[in-house]
TIRO-657353 format. One record per residue: x, y, z of N, C-alpha, C, O in turn; residue in one letter; residue number from 0. Coordinates in nm, 2 decimals. Example, Ala and Ser with C-alpha at 12.3 -4.5 7.8 and 13.67 -1.06 7.14 Angstrom:
// TIRO-657353
+--------+--------+--------+--------+--------+--------+--------+--------+--------+--------+--------+--------+------+-----+
:    n_X :    n_Y :    n_Z :   ca_X :   ca_Y :   ca_Z :    c_X :    c_Y :    c_Z :    o_X :    o_Y :    o_Z : code : pos :
+--------+--------+--------+--------+--------+--------+--------+--------+--------+--------+--------+--------+------+-----+
:   1.32 :  -0.57 :   0.78 :   1.23 :  -0.45 :   0.78 :   1.32 :  -0.33 :   0.78 :   1.42 :  -0.33 :   0.85 :    A :   0 :
:   1.28 :  -0.22 :   0.71 :   1.37 :  -0.11 :   0.71 :   1.29 :   0.00 :   0.79 :   1.34 :   0.11 :   0.80 :    S :   1 :
+--------+--------+--------+--------+--------+--------+--------+--------+--------+--------+--------+--------+------+-----+
END
This chain:
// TIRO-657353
+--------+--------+--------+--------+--------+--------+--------+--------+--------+--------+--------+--------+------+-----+
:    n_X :    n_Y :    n_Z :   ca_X :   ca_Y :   ca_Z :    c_X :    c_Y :    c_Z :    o_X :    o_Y :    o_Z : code : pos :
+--------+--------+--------+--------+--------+--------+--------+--------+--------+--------+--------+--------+------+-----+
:   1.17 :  -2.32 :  -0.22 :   1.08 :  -2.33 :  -0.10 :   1.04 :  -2.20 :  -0.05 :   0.93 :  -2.19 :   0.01 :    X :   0 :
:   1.12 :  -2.08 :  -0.07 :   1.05 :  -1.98 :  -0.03 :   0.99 :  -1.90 :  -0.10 :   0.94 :  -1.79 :  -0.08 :    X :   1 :
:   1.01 :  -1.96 :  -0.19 :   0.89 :  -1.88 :  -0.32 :   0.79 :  -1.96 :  -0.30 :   0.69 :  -1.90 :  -0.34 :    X :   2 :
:   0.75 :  -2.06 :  -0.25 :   0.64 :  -2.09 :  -0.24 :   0.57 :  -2.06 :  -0.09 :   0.45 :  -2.04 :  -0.08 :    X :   3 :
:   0.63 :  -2.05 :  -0.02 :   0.59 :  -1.97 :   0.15 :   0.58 :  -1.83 :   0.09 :   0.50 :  -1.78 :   0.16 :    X :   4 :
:   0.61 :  -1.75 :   0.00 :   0.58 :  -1.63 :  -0.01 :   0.47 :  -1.63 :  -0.09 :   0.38 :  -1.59 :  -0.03 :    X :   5 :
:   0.44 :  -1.66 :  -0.21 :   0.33 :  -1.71 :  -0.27 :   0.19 :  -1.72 :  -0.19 :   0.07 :  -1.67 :  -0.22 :    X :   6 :
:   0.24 :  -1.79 :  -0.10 :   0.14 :  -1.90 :  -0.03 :   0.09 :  -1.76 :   0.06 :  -0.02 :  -1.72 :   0.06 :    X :   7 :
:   0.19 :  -1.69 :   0.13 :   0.15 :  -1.57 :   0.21 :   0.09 :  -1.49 :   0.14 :   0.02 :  -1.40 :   0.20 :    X :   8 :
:   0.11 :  -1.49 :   0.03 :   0.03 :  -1.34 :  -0.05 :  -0.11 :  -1.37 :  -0.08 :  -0.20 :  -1.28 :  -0.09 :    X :   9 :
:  -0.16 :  -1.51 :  -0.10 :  -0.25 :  -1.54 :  -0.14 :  -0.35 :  -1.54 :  -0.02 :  -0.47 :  -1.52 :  -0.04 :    X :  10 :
:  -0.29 :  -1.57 :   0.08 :  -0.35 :  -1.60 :   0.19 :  -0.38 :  -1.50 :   0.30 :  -0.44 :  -1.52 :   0.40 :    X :  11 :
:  -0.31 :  -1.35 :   0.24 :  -0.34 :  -1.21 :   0.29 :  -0.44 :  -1.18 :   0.18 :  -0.52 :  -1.09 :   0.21 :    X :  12 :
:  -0.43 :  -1.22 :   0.06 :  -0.51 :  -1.17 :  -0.07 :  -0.64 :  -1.18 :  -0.01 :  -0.70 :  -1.08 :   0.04 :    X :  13 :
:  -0.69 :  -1.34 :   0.00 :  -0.84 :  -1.38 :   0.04 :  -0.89 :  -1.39 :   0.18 :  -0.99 :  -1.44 :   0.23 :    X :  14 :
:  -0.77 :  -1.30 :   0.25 :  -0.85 :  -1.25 :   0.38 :  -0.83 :  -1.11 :   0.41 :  -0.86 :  -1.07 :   0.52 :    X :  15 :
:  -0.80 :  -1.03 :   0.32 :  -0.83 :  -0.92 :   0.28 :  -0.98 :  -0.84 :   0.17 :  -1.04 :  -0.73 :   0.16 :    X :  16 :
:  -0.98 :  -0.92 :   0.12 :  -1.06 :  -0.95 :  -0.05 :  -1.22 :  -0.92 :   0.05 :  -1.28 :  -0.81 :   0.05 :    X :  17 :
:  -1.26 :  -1.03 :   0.12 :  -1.42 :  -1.03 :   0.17 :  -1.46 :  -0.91 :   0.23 :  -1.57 :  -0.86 :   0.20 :    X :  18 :
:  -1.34 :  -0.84 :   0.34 :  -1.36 :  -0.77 :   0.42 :  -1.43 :  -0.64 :   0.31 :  -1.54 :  -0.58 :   0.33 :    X :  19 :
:  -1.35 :  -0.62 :   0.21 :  -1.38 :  -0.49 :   0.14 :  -1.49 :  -0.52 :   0.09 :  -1.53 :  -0.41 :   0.05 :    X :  20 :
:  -1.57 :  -0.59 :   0.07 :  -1.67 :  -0.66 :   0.02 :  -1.78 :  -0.59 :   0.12 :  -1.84 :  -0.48 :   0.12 :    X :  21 :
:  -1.76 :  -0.72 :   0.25 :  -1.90 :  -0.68 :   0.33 :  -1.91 :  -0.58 :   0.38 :  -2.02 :  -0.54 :   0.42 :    X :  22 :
:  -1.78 :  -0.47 :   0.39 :  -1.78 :  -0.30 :   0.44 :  -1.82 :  -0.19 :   0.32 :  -1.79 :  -0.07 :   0.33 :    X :  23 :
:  -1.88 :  -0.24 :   0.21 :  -1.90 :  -0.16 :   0.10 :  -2.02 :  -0.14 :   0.15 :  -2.08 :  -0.22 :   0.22 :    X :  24 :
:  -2.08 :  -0.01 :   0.09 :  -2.19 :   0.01 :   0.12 :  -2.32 :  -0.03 :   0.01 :  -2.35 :   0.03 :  -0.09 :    X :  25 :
:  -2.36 :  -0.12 :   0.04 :  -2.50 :  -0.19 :  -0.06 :  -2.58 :  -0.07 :  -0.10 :  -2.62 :   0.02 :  -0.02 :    X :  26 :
:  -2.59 :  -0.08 :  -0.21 :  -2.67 :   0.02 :  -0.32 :  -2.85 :  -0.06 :  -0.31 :  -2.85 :  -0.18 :  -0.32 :    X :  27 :
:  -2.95 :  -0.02 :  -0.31 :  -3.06 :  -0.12 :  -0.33 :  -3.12 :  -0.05 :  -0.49 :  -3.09 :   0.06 :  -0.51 :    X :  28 :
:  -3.17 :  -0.12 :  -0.56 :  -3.22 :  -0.11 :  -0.67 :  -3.35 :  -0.14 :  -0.70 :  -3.40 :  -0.24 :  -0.67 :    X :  29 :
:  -3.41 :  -0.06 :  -0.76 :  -3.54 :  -0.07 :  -0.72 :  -3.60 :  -0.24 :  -0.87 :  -3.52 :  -0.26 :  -0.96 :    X :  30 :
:  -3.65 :  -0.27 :  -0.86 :  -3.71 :  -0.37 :  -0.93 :  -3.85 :  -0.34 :  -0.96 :  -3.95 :  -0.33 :  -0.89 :    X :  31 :
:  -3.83 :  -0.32 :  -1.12 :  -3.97 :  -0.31 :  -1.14 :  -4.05 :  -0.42 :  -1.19 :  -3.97 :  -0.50 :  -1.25 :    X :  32 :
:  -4.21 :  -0.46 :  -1.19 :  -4.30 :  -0.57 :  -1.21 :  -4.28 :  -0.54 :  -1.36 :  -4.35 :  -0.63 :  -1.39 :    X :  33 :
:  -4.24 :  -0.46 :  -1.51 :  -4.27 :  -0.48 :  -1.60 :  -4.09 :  -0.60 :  -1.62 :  -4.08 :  -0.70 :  -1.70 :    X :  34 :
:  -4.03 :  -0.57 :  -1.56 :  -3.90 :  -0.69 :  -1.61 :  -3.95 :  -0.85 :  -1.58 :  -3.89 :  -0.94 :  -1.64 :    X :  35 :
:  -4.04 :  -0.87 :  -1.48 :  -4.06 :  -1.00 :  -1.49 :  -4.21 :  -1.06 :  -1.56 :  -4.31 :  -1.12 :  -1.50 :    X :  36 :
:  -4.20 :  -1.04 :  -1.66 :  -4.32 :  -1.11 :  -1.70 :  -4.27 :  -1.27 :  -1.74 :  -4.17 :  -1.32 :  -1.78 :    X :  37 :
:  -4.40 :  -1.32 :  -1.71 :  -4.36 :  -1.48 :  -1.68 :  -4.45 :  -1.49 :  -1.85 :  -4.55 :  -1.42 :  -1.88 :    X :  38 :
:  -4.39 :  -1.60 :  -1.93 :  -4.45 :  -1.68 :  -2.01 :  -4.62 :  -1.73 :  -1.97 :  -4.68 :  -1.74 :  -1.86 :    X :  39 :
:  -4.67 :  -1.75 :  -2.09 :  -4.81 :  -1.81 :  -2.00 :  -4.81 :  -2.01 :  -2.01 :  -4.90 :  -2.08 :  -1.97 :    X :  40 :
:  -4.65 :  -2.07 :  -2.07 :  -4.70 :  -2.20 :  -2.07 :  -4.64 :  -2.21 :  -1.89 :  -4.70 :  -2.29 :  -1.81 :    X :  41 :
:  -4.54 :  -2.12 :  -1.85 :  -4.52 :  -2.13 :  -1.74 :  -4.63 :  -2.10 :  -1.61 :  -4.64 :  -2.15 :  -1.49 :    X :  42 :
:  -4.71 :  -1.98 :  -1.71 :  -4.82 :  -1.97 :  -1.60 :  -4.91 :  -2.11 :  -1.59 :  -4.97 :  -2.14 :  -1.49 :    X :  43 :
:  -4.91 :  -2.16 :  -1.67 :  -5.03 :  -2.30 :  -1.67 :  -4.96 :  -2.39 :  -1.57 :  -5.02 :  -2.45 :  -1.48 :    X :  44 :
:  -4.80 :  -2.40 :  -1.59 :  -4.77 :  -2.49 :  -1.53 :  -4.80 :  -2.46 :  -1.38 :  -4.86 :  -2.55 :  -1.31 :    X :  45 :
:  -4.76 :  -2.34 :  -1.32 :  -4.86 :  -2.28 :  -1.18 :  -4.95 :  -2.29 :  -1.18 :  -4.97 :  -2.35 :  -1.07 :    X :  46 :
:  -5.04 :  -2.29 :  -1.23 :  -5.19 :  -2.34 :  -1.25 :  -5.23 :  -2.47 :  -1.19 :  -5.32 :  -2.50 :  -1.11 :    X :  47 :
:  -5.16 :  -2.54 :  -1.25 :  -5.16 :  -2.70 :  -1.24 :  -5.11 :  -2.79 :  -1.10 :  -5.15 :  -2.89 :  -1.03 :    X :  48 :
:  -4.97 :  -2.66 :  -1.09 :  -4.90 :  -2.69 :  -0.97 :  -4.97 :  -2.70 :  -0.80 :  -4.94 :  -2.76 :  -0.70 :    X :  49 :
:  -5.08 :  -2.57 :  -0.84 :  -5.16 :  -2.51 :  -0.74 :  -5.30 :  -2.58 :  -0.75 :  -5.38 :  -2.58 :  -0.66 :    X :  50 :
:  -5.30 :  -2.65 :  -0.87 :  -5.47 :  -2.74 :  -0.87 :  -5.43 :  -2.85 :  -0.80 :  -5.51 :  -2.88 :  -0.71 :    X :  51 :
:  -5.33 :  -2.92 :  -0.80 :  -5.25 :  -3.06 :  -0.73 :  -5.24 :  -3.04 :  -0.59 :  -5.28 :  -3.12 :  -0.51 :    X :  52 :
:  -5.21 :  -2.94 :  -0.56 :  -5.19 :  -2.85 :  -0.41 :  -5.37 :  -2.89 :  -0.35 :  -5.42 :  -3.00 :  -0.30 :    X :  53 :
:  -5.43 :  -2.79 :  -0.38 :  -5.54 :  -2.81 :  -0.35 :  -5.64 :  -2.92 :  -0.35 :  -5.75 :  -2.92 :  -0.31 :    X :  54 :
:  -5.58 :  -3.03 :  -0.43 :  -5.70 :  -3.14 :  -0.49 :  -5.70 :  -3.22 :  -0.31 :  -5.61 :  -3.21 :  -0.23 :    X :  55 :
:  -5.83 :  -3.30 :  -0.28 :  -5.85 :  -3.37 :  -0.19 :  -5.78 :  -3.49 :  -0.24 :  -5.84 :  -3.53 :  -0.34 :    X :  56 :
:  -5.69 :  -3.57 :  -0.20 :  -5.63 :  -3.70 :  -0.23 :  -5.64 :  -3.78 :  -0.14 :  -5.54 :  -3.85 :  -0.11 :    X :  57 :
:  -5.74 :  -3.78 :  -0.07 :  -5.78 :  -3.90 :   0.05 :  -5.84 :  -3.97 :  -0.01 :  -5.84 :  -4.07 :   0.05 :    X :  58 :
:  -5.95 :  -3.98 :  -0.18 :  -6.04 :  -4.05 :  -0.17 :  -5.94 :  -4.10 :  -0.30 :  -6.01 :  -4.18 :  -0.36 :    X :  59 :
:  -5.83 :  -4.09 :  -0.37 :  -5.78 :  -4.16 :  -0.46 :  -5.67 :  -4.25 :  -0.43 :  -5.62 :  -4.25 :  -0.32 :    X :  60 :
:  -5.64 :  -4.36 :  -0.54 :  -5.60 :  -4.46 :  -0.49 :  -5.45 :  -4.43 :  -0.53 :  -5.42 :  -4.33 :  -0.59 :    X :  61 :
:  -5.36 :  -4.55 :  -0.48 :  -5.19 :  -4.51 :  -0.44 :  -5.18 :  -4.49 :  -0.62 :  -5.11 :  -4.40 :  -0.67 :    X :  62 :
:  -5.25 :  -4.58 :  -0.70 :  -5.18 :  -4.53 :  -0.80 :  -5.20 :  -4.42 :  -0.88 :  -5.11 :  -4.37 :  -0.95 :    X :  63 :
:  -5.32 :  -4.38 :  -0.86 :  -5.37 :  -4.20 :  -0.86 :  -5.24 :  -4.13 :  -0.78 :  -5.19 :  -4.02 :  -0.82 :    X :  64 :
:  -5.22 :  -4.17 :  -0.73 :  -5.10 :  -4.06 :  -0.63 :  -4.95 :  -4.07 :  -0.64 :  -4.87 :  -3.99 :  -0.59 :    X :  65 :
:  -4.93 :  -4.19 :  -0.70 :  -4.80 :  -4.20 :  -0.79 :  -4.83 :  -4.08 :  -0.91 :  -4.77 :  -3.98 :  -0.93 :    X :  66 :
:  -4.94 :  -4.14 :  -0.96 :  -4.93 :  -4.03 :  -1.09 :  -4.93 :  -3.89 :  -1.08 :  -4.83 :  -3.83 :  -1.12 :    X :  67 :
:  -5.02 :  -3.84 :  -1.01 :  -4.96 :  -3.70 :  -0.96 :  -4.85 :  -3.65 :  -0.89 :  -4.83 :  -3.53 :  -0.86 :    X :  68 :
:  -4.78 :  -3.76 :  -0.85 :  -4.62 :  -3.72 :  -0.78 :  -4.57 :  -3.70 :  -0.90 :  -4.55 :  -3.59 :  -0.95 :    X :  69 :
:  -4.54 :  -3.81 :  -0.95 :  -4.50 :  -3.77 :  -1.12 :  -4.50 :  -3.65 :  -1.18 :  -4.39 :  -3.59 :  -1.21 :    X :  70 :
:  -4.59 :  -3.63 :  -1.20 :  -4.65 :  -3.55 :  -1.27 :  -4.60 :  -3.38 :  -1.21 :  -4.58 :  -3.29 :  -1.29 :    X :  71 :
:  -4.58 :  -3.37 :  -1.06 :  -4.53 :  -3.29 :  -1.03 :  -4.41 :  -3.26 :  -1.04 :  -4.36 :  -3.14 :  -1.05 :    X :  72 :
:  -4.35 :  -3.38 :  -1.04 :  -4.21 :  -3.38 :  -1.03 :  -4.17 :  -3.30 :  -1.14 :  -4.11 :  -3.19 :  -1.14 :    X :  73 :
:  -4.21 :  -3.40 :  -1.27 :  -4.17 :  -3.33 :  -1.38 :  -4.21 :  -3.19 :  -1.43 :  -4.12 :  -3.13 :  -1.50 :    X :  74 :
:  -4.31 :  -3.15 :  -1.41 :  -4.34 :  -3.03 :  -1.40 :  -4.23 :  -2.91 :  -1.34 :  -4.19 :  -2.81 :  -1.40 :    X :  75 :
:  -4.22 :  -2.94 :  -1.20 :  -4.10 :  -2.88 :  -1.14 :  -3.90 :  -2.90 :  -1.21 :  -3.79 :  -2.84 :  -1.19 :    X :  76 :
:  -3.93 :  -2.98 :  -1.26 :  -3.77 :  -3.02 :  -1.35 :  -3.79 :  -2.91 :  -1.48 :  -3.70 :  -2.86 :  -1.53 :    X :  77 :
:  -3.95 :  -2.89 :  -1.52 :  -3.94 :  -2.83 :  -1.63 :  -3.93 :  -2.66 :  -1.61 :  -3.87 :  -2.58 :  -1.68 :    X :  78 :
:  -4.02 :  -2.64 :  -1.48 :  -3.99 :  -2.52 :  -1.45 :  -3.87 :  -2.45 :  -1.42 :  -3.84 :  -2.34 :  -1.45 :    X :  79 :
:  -3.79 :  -2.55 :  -1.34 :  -3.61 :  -2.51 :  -1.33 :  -3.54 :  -2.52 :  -1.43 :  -3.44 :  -2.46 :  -1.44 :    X :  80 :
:  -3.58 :  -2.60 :  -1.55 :  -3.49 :  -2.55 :  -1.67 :  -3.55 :  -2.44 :  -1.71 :  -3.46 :  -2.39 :  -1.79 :    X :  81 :
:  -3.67 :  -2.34 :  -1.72 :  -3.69 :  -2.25 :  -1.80 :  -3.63 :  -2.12 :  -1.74 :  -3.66 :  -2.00 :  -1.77 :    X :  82 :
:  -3.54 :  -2.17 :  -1.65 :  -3.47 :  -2.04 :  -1.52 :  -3.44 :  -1.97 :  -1.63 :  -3.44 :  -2.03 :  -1.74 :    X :  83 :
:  -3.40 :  -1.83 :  -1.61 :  -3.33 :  -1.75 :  -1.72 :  -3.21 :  -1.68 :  -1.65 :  -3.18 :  -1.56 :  -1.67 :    X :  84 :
:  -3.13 :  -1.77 :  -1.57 :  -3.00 :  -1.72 :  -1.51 :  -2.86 :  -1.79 :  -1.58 :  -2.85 :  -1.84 :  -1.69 :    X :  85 :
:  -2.78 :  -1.77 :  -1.52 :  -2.67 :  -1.83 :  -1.55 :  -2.61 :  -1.88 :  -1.41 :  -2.57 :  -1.80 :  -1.32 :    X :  86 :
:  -2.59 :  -2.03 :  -1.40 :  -2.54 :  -2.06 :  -1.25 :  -2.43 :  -2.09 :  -1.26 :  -2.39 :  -2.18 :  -1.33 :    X :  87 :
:  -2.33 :  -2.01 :  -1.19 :  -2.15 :  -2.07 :  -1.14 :  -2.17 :  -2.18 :  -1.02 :  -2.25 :  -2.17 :  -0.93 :    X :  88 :
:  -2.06 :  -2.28 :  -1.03 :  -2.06 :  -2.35 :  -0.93 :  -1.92 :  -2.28 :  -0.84 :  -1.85 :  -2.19 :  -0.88 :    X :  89 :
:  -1.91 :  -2.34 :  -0.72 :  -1.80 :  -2.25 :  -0.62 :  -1.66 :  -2.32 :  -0.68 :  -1.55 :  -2.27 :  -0.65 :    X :  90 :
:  -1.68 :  -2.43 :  -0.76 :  -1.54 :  -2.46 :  -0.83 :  -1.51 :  -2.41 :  -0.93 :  -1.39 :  -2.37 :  -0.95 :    X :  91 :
:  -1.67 :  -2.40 :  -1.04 :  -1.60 :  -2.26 :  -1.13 :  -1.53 :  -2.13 :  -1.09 :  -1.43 :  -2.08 :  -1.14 :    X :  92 :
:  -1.63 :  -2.09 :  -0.98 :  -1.56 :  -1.95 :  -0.97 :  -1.45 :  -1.92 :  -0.92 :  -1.39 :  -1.81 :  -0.92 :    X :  93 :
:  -1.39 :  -2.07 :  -0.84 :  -1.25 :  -2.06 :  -0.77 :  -1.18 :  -2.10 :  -0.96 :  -1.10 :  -2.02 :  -1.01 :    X :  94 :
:  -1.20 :  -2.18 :  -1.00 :  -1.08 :  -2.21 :  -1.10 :  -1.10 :  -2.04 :  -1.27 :  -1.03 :  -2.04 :  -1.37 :    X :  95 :
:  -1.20 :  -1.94 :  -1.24 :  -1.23 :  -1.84 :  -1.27 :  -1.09 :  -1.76 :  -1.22 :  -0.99 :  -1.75 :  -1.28 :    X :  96 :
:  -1.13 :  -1.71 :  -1.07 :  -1.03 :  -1.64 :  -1.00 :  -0.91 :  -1.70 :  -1.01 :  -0.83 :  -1.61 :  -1.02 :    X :  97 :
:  -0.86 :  -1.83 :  -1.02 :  -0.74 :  -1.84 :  -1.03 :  -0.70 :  -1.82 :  -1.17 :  -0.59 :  -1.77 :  -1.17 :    X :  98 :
:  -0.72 :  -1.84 :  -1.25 :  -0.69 :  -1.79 :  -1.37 :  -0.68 :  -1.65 :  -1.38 :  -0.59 :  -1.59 :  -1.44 :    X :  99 :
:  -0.77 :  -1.60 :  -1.33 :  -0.70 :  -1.48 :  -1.37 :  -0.63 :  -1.38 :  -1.29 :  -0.59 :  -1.27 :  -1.32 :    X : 100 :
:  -0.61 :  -1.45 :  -1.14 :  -0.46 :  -1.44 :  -1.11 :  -0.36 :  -1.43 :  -1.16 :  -0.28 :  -1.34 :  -1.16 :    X : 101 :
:  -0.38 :  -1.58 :  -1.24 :  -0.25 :  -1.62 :  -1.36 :  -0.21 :  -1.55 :  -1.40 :  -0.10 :  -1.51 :  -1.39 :    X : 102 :
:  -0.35 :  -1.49 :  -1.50 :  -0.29 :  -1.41 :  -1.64 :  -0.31 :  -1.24 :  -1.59 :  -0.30 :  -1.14 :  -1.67 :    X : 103 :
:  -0.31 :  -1.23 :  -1.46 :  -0.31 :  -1.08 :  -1.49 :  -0.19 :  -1.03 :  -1.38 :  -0.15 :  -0.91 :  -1.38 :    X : 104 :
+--------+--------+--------+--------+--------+--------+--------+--------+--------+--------+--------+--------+------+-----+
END
């Protein structure tokens, strides 16, 4: 039992120690340049299309004209978030991340 109250205390001075050094670090800014983001051009069409929909007058079309362009957005936009070029962690990955390698180190 008190290996686990001691445990339990180290971890719990660990991750309230851990952020502080974090937010008191001094942030570096990086500059970003416009030649790293070039966008594809099927993605550019899809902006294109995105921004023709935006602008079209839909007062004079009927509900099922306007189903179809909800659609039509929608999926558009599902297609645009798969072409992300990141890699996303969820807050469970990265907690069962850090505890591992707790573990092993």
């Amino acid at each position: 039992m008190k290996k686990v109250f001691y445990y339990l205390m180290i971890a719990v001075m660990l991750f309230g120690i851990f952020p502080t050094t974090i937010i008191a670090a001094e942030k570096v800014k990086t500059a970003i340049s416009a030649e790293n983001k070039e966008v594809p051009a099927e993605v550019k069409v899809m902006y294109n299309r995105l921004e023709e929909i935006k602008t079209m007058d839909k007062s004079d079309l009927s509900s099922s004209e306007k189903r179809e362009l909800r659609k039509e957005v929608r999926t558009i936009k599902t297609e645009l978030k798969s072409t992300g070029h990141g890699v996303y962690l969820s807050v469970g990955a990265i907690i069962i991340i850090v505890l591992l390698l707790i573990l092993l180190l």
